[in-house]
Backbone as CSV, one residue per row, in Angstrom:
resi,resn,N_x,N_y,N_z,CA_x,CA_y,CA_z,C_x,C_y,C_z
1,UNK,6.508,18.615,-3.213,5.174,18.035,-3.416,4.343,18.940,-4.318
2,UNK,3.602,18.117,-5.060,2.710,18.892,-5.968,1.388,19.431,-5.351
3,UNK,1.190,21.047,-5.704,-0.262,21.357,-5.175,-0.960,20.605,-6.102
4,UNK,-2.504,20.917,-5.425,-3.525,20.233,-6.194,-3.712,21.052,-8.094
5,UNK,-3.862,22.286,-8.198,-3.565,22.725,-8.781,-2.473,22.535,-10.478
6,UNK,-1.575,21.892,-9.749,-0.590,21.298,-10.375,-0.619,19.750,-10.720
7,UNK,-1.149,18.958,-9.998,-1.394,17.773,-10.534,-2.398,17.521,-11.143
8,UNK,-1.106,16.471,-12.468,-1.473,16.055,-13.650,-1.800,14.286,-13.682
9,UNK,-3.173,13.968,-13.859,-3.634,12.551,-14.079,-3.979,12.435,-15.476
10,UNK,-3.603,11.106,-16.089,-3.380,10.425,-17.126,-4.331,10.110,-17.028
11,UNK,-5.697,10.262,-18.118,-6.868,9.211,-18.470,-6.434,8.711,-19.635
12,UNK,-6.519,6.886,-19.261,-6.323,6.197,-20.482,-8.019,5.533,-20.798
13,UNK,-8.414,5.872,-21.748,-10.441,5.682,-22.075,-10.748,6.221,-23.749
14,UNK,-10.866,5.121,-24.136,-11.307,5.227,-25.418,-13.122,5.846,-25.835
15,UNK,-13.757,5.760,-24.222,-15.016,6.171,-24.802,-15.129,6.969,-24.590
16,UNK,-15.424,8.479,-25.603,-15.657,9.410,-25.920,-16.084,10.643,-24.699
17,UNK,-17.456,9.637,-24.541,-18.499,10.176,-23.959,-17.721,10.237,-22.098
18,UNK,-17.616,9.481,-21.569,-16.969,9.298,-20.668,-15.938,9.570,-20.137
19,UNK,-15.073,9.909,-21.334,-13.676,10.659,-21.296,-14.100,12.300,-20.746
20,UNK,-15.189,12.728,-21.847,-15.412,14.134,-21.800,-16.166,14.405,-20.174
21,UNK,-16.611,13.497,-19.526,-17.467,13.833,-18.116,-15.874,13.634,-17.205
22,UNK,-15.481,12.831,-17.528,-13.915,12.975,-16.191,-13.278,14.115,-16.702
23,UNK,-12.760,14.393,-17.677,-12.335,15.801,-17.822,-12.522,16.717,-17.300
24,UNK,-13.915,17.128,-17.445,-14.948,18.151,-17.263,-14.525,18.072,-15.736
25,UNK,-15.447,16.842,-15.121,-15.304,17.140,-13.484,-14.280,16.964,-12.521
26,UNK,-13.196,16.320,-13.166,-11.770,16.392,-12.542,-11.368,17.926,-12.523
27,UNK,-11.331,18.281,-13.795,-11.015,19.646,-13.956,-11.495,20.749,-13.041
28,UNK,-12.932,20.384,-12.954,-13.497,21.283,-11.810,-12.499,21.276,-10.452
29,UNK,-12.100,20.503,-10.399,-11.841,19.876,-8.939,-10.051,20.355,-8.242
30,UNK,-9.672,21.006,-10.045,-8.560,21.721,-9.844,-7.172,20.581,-10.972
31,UNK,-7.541,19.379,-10.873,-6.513,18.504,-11.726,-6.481,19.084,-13.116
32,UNK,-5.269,18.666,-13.594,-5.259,18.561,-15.350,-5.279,17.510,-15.614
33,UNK,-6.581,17.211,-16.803,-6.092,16.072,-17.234,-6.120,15.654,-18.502
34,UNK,-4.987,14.521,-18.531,-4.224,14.165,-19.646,-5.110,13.110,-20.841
35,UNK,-6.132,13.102,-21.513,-6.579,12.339,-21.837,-5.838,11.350,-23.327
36,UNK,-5.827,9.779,-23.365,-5.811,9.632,-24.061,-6.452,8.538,-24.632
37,UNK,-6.650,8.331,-25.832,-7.668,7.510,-26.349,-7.617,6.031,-26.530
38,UNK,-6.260,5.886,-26.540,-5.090,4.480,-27.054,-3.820,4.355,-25.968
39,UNK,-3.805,3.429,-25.558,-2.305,3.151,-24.856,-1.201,3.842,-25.731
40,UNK,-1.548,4.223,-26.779,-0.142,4.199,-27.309,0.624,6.037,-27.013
41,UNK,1.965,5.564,-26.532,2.690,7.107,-25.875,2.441,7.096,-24.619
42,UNK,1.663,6.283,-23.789,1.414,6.508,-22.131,2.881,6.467,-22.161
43,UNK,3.660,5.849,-22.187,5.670,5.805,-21.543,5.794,6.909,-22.178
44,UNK,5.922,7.792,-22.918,6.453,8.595,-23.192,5.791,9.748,-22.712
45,UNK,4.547,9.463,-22.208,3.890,10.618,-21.756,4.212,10.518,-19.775
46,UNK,4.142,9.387,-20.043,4.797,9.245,-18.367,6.242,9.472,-17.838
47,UNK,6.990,9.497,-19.064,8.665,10.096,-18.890,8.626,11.763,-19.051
48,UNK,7.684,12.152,-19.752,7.985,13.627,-19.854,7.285,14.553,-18.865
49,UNK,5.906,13.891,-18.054,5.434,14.689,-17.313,5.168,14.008,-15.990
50,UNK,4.835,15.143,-14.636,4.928,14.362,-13.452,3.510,14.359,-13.199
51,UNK,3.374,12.499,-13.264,1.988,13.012,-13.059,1.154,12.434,-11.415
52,UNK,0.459,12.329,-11.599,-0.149,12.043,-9.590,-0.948,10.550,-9.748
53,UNK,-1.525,10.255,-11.041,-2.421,9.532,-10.916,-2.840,8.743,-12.560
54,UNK,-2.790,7.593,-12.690,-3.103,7.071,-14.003,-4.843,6.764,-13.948
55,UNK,-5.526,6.808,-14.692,-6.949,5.961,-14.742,-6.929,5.798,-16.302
56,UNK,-7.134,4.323,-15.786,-7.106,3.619,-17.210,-8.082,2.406,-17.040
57,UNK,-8.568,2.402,-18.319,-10.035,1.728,-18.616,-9.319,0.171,-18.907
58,UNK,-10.241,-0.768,-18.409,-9.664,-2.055,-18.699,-10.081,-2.111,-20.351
59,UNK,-11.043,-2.117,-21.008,-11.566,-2.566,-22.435,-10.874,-1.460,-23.246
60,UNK,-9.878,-1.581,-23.693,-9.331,-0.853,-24.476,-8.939,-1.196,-25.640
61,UNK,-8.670,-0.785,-26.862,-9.064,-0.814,-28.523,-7.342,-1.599,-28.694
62,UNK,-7.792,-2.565,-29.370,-6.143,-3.302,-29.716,-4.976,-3.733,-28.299
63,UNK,-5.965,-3.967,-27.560,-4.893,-3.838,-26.107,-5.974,-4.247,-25.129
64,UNK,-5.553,-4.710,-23.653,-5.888,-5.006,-22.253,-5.337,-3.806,-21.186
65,UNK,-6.410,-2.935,-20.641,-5.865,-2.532,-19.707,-4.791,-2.980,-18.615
66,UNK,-5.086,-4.198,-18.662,-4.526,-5.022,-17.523,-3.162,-5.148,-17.955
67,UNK,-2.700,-5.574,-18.775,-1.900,-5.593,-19.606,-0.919,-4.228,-19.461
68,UNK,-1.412,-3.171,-19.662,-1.155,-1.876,-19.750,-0.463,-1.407,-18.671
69,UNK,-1.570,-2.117,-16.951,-0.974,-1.333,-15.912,0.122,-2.597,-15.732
70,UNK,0.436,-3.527,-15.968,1.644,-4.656,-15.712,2.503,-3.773,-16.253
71,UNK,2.615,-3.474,-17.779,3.379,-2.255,-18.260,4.466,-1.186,-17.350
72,UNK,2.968,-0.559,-16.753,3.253,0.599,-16.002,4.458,0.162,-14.804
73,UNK,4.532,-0.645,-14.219,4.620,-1.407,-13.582,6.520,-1.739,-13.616
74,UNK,6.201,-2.226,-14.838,7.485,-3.033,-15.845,8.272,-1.502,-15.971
75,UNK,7.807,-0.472,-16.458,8.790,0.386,-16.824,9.500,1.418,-15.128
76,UNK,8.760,0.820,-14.503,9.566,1.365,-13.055,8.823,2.163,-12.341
77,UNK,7.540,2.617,-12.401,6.535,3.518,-11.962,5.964,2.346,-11.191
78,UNK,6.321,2.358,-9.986,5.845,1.261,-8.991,5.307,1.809,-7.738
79,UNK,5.673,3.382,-7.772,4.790,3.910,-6.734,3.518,4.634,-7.289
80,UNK,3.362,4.819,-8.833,2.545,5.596,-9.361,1.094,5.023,-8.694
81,UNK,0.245,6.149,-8.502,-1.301,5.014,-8.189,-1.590,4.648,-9.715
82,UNK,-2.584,3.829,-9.749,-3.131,3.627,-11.048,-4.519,2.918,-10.717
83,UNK,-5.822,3.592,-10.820,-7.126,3.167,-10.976,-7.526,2.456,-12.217
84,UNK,-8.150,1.511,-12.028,-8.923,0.940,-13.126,-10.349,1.189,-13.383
85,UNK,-10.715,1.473,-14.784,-12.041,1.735,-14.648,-12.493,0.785,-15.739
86,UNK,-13.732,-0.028,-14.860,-13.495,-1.396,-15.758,-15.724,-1.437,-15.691
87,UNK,-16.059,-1.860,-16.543,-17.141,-2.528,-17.235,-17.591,-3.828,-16.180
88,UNK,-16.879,-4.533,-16.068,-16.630,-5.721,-15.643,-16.898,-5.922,-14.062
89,UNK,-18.202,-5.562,-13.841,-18.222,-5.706,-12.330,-18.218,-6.539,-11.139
90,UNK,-18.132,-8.077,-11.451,-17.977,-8.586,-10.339,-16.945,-8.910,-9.908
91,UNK,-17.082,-9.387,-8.806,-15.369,-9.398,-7.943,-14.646,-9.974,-8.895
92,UNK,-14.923,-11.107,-8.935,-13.644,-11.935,-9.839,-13.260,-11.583,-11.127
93,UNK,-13.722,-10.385,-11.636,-13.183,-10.085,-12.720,-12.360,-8.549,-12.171
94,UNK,-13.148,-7.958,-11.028,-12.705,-6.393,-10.680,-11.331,-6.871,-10.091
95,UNK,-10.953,-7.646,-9.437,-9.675,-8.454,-8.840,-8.756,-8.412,-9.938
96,UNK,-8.696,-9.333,-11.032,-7.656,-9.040,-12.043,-7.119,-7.579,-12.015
97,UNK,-7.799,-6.658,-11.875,-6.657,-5.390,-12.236,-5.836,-4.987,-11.007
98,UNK,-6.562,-5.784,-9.506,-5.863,-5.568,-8.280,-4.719,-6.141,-8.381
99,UNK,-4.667,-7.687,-9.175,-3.457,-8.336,-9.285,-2.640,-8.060,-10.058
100,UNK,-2.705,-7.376,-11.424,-2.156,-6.653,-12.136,-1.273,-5.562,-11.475
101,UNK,-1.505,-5.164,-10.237,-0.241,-3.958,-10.288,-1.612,-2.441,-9.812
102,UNK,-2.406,-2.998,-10.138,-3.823,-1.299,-9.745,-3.531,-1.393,-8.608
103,UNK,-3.781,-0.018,-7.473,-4.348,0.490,-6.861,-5.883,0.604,-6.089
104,UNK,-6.642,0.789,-6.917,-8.048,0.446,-6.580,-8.420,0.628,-7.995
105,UNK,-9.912,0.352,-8.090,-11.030,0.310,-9.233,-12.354,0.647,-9.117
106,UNK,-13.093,1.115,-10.417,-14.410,1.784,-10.008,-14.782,0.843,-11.542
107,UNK,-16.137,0.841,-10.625,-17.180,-0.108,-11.696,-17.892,0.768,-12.590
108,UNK,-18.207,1.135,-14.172,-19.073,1.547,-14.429,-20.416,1.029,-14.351
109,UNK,-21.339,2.043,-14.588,-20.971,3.381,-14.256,-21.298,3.186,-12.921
110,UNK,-20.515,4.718,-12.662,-19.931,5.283,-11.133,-20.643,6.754,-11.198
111,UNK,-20.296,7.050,-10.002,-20.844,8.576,-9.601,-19.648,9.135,-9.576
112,UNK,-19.629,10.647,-10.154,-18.703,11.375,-10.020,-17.825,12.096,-8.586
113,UNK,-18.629,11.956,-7.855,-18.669,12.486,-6.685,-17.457,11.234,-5.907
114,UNK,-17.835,9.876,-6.546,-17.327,8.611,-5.624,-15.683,8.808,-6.273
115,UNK,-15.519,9.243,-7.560,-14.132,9.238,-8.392,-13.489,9.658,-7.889
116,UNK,-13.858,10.874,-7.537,-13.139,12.499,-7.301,-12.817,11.846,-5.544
117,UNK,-13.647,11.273,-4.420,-13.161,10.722,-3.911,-11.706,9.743,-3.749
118,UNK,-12.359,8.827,-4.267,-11.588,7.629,-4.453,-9.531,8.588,-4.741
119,UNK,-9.683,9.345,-5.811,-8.476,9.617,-6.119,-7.748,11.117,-5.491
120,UNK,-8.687,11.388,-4.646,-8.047,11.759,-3.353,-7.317,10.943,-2.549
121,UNK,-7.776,10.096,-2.159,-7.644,9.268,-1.174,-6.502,8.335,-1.671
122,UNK,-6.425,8.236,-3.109,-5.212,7.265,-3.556,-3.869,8.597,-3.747
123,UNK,-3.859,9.686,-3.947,-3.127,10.483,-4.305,-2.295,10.921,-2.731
124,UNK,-3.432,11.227,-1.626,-2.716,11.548,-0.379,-2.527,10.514,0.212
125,UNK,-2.839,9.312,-0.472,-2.127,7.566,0.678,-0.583,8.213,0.296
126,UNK,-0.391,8.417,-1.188,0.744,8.141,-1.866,1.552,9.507,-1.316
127,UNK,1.106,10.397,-1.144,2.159,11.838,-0.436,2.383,11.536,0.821
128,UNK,1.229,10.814,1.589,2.148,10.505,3.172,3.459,9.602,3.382
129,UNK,3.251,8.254,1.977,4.535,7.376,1.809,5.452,8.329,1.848
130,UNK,5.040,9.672,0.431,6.436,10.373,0.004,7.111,11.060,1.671
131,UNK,5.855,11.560,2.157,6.377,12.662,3.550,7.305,12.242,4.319
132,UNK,6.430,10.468,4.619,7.306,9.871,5.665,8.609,9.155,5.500
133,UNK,8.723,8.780,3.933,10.339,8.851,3.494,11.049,9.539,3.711
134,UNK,10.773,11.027,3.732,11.319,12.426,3.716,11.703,12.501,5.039
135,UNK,11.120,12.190,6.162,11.462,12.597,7.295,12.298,11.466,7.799
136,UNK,12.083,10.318,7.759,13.076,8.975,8.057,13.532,8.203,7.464
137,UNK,14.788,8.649,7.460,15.489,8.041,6.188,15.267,6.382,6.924
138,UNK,15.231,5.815,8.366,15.103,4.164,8.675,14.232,4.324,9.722
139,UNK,13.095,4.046,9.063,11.735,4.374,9.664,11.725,2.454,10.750
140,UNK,11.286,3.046,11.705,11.286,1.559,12.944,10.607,0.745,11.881
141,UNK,11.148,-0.438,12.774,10.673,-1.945,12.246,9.666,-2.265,12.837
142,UNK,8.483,-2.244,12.171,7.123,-2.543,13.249,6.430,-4.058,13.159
143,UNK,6.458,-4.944,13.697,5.694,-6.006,13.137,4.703,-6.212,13.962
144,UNK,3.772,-6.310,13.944,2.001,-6.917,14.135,2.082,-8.260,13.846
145,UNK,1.680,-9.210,14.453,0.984,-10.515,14.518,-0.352,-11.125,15.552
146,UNK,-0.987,-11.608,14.953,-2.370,-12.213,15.863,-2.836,-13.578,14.627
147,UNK,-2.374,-14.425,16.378,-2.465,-15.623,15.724,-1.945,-16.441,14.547
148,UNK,-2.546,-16.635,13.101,-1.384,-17.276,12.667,-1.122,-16.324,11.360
149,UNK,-1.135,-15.337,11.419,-0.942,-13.604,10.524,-0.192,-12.738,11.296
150,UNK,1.091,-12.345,10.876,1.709,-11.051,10.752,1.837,-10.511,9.862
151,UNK,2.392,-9.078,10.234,2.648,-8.467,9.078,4.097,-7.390,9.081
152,UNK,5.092,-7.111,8.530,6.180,-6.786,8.734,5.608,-5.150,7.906
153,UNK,5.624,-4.456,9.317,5.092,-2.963,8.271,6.104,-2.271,7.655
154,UNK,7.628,-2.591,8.194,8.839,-2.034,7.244,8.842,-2.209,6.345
155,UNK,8.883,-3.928,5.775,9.141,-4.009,4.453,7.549,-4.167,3.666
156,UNK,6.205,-3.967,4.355,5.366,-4.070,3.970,4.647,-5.362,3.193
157,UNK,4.908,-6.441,4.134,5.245,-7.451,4.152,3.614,-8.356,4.931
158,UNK,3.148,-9.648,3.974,2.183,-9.723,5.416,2.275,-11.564,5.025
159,UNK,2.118,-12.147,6.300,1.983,-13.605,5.986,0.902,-14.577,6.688
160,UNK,0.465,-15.292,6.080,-0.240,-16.387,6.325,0.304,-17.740,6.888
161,UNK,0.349,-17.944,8.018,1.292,-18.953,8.679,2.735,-19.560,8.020
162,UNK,3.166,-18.080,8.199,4.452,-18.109,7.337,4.740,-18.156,5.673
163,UNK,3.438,-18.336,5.190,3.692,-18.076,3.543,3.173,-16.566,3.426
164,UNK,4.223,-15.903,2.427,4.014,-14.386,1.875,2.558,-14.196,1.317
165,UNK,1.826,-13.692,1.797,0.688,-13.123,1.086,0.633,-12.234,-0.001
166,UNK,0.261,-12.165,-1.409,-0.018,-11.449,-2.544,-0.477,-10.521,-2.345
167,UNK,-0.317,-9.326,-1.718,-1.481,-8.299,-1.365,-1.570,-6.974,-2.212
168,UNK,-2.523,-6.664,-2.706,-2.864,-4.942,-2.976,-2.180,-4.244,-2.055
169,UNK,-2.364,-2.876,-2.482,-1.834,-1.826,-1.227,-2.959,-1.665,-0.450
170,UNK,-3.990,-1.515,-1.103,-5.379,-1.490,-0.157,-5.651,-2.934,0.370
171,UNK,-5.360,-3.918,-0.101,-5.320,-5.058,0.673,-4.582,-5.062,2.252
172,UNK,-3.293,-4.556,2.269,-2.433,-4.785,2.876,-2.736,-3.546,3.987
173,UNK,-3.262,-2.353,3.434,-3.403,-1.556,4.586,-4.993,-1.907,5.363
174,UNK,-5.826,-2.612,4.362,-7.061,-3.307,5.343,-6.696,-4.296,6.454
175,UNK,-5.689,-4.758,6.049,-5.290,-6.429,7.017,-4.671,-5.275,7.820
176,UNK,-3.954,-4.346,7.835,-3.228,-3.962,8.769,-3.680,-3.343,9.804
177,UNK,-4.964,-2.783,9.265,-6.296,-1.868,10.523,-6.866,-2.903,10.874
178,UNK,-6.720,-4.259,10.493,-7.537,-4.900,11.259,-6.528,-6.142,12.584
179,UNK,-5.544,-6.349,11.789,-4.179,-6.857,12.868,-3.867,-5.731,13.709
180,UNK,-4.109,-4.665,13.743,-3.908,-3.866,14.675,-4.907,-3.834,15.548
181,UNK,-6.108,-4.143,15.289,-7.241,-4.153,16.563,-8.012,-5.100,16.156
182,UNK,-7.358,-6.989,16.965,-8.140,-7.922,15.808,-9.127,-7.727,17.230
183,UNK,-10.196,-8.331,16.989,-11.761,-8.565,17.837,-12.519,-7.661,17.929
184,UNK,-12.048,-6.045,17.386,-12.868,-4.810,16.640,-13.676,-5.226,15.923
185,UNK,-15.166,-4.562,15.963,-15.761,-4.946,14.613,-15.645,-3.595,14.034
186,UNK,-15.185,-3.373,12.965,-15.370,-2.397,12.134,-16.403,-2.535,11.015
187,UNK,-17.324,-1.442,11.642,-18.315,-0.834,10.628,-18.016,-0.398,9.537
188,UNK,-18.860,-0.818,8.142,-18.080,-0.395,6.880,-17.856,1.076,6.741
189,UNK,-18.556,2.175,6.581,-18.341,3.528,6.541,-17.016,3.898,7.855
190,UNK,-16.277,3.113,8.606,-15.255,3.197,8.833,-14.236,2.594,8.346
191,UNK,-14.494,2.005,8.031,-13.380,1.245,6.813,-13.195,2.110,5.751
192,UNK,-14.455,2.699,5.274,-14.265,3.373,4.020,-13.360,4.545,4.566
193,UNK,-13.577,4.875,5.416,-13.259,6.542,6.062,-11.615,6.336,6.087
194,UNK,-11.218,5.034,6.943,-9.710,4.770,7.249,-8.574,4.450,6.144
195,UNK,-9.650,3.446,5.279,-8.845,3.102,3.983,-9.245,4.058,3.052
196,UNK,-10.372,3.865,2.505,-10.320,5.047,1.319,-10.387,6.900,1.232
197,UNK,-10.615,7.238,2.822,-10.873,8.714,3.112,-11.816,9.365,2.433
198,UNK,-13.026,8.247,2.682,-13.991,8.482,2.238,-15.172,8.496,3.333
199,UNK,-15.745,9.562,4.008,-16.983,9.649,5.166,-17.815,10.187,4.887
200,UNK,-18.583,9.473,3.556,-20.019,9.524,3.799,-20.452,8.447,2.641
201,UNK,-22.063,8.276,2.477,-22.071,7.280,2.085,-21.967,7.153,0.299
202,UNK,-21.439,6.188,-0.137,-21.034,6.411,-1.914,-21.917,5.212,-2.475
203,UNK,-22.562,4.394,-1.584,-23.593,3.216,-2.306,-23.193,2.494,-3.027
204,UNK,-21.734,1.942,-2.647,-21.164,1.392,-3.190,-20.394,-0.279,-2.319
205,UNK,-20.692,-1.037,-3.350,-19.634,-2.301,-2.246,-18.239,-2.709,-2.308
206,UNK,-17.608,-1.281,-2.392,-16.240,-1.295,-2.683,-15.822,-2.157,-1.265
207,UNK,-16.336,-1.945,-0.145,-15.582,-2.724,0.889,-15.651,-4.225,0.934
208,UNK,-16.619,-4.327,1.130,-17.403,-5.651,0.805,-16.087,-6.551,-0.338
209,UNK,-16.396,-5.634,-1.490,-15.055,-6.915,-2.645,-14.100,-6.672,-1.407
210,UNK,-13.244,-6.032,-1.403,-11.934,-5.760,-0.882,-11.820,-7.003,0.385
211,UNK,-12.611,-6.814,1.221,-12.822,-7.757,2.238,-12.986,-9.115,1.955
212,UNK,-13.443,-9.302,0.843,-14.156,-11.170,0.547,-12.574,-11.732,-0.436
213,UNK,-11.982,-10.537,-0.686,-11.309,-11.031,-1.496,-10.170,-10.866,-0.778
214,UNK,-9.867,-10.797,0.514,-8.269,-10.792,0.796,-9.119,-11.993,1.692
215,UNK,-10.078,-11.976,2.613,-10.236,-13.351,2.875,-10.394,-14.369,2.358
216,UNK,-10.657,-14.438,1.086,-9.885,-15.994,-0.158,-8.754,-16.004,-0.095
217,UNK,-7.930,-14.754,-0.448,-6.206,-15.024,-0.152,-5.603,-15.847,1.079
218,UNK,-6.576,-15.587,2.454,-5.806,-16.000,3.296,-6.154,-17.634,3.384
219,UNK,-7.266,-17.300,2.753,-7.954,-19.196,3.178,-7.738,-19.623,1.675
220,UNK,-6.803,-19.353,1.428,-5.896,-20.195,0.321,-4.821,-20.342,0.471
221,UNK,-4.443,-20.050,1.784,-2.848,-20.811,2.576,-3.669,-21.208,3.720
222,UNK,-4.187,-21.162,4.379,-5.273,-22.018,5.446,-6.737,-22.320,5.738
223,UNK,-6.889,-23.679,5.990,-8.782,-23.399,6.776,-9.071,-23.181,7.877
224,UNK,-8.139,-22.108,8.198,-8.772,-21.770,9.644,-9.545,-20.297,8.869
225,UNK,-10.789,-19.690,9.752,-11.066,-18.448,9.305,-10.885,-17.374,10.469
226,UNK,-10.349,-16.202,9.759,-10.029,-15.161,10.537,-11.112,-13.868,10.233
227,UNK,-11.124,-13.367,9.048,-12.201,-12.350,9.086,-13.425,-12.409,8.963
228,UNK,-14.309,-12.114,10.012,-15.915,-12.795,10.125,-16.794,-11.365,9.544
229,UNK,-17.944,-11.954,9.034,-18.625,-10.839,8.792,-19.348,-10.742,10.148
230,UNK,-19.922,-9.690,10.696,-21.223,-9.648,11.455,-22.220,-9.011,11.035
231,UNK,-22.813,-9.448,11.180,-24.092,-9.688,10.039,-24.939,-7.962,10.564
232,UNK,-25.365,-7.099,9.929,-26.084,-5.567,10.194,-24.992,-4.708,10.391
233,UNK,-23.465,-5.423,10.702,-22.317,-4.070,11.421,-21.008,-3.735,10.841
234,UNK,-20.688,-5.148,10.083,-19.036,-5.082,9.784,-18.402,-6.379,9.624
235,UNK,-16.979,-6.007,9.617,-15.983,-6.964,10.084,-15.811,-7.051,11.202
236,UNK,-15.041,-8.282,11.563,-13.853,-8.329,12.608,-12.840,-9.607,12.170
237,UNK,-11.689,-9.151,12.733,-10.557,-10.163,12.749,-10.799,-10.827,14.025
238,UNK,-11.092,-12.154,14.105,-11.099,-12.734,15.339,-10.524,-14.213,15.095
239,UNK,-9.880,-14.756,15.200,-9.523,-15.954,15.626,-9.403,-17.261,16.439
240,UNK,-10.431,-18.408,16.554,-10.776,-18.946,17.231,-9.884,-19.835,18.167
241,UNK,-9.803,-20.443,18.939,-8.868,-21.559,19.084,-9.814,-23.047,18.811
């Protein structure tokens, strides 16, 4: 495993100005990073060095980010994280890069403080996968179901009354904290804390998309509803009869 020290993230960001502030404060933070201006050489820069983490800008010069991380994707880097940093802030456009193959995404502009977060939290999701490969080579078969949702945590697997659900990784590990304790309400700054390993507040409605948008997924294989908001507190998974 790579110390912090040692890991190397890929900025793909054509704007100048913006390039030079992630540099700067990644760098502080102990990362190297790889900046480049143009998609062009990310594969070759991704075959020659090991790196922890891609961030790549959706509006990019002669090219689609989105595009880019399908790429990433295509050439076999399927565990790599890859953030999007996109212009484009409302859900239905911040979603395209979830479906694309991203990891998570940050809206400009962002706070530095929320980045440097965020890709913690995507870098050590991704070393506990590596750990717990390491230690079991046939890790138990766990499946969760409530009501008309399971989810097969071996093959990482989740369904909607038997049709496969499309899920993010952060999709799939939200449904899974919440099939694990459905009629919980979870408060957002615990959500943030569980999924993104993030505990304190970033003023941000990263949960909020994440949440509205795996509940369209599901109520686009059914009209029954499962994740309720409660209104001043959170979620909950509850299911009516």
């Amino acid at each position: 495993m790579m110390h912090m020290e040692e890991q190397k993230i890929i900025l793909v960001e054509d704007e100048q100005d913006v390039a030079d502030l992630i540099v700067q404060g990644l760098g502080e933070e102990g990362y190297k990073v790889i900046h480049l201006g143009r998609a062009e050489g990310l594969e070759q820069l991704l075959a020659k060095q090991d790196v922890a983490l891609v961030l790549l800008d959706i509006l990019l010069p002669g090219t689609n980010g989105l595009d880019i991380c399908k790429q990433i994707r295509h050439w076999g880097y399927t565990d790599l994280p890859v953030m999007m940093l996109t212009a484009l802030g409302t859900p239905e456009n911040v979603v395209l890069g979830l479906d694309n193959g991203a990891d998570d995404y940050l809206s400009k502009p962002f706070k530095l403080i929320e980045l440097k977060a965020r890709i913690r939290s995507l870098i050590r999701r991704q070393q506990s996968i590596v750990q717990a490969t390491q230690r079991e080579a046939q890790p138990p078969k766990d499946t969760f179901s409530y009501g008309f949702l399971t989810i097969d945590d071996y093959k990482k697997v989740a369904y909607c009354e038997g049709q496969e659900l499309n899920l993010t990784s952060t999709e799939y590990r939200l449904l899974l904290l919440f099939i694990q304790s459905p009629k919980k309400v979870f408060e957002r700054s615990e959500l943030l804390d569980k999924i993104w390993g993030i505990n304190f507040d970033i003023g941000s409605n990263v949960v909020d998309v994440y949440v509205n948008y795996l509940r369209k997924k599901i109520e686009k294989v059914t009209s029954k509803k499962a994740i309720h908001t409660v209104i001043g507190m959170g979620y909950v998974l509850k299911i009516e009869d």
